[in-house]
N, C-alpha and C positions, 0 to 999 in steps of 0.2 A: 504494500500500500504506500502511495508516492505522498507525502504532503506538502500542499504549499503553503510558501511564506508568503504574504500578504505586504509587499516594497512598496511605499509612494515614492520614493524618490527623494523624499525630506531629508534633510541630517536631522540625526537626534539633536547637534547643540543650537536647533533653528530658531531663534528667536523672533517675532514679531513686535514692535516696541508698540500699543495700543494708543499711546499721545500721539506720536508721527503718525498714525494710524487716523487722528482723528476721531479717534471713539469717544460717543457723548459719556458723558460722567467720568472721565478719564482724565485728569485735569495736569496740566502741567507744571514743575516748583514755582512757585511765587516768586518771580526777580521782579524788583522796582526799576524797569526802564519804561522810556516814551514803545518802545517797541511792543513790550507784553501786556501795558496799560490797558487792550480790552480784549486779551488772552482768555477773558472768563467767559466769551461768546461764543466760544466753542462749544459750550457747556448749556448755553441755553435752548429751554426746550421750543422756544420759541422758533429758532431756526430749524428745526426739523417738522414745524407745521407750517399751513398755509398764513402769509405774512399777511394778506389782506385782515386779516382776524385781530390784528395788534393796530390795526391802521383804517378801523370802520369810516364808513362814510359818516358827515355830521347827523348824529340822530339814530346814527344806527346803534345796536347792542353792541356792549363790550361784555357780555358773560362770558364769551367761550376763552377770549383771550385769558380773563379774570383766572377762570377756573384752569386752564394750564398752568397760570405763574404760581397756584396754589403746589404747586408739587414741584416746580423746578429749583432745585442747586441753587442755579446763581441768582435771586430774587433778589437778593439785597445789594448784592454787584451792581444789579441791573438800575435799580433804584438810585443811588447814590451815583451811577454815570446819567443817570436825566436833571439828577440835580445837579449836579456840579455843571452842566453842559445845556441845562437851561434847554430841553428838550419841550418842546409846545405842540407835538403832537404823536398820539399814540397813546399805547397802554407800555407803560415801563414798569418792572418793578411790582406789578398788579396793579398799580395808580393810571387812572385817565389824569390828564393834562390839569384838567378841574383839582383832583385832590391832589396832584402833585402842589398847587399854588395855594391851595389850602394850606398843607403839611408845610411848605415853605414859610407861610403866613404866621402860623402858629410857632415855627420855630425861630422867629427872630425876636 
């Protein structure tokens, strides 16, 4: 009875690095340069949905967007880049453009 070995062709020492890879939730070390400053976008779930959903027409619902940034990583990244960068429309953060100037309001 012959049996086979079952070869992909891989090396055992193959590594795939999943940051180069770009895999969500895979996040990269934290360095402070102007280059990795919105390195945490990788990481948002928003980029991996439909973007018109973060950017409704006036009047339109922001639930769904709402409800993705409830579960995403970078939420507070995202927040703190609409405010420092004075972002005036969208959903960042889970805030519309409205509570972003709220929360601004209130925090000075």
């Amino acid at each position: 009875m012959t049996t086979s070995h079952y070869r992909s062709g891989v090396p055992e020492d193959w590594f795939v690095d999943p940051v180069n890879l770009g895999v969500p939730g895979v996040r990269r070390p934290a360095v402070e340069d102007e280059e990795n400053a919105l390195a945490w976008q990788t990481d948002a779930l928003c980029a991996q949905t439909d973007p018109e959903a973060f950017f409704p027409e006036k009047g339109g619902s922001t639930r769904d967007a709402k409800r993705v940034c409830t579960t995403c990583d970078v939420r507070t990244e995202c927040l703190e880049y609409a405010l420092a960068n004075d972002e005036r429309f969208g959903i960042w953060g889970g805030l519309s453009e409205r509570e972003r100037r709220k929360l601004k309001r209130r925090a000075s």
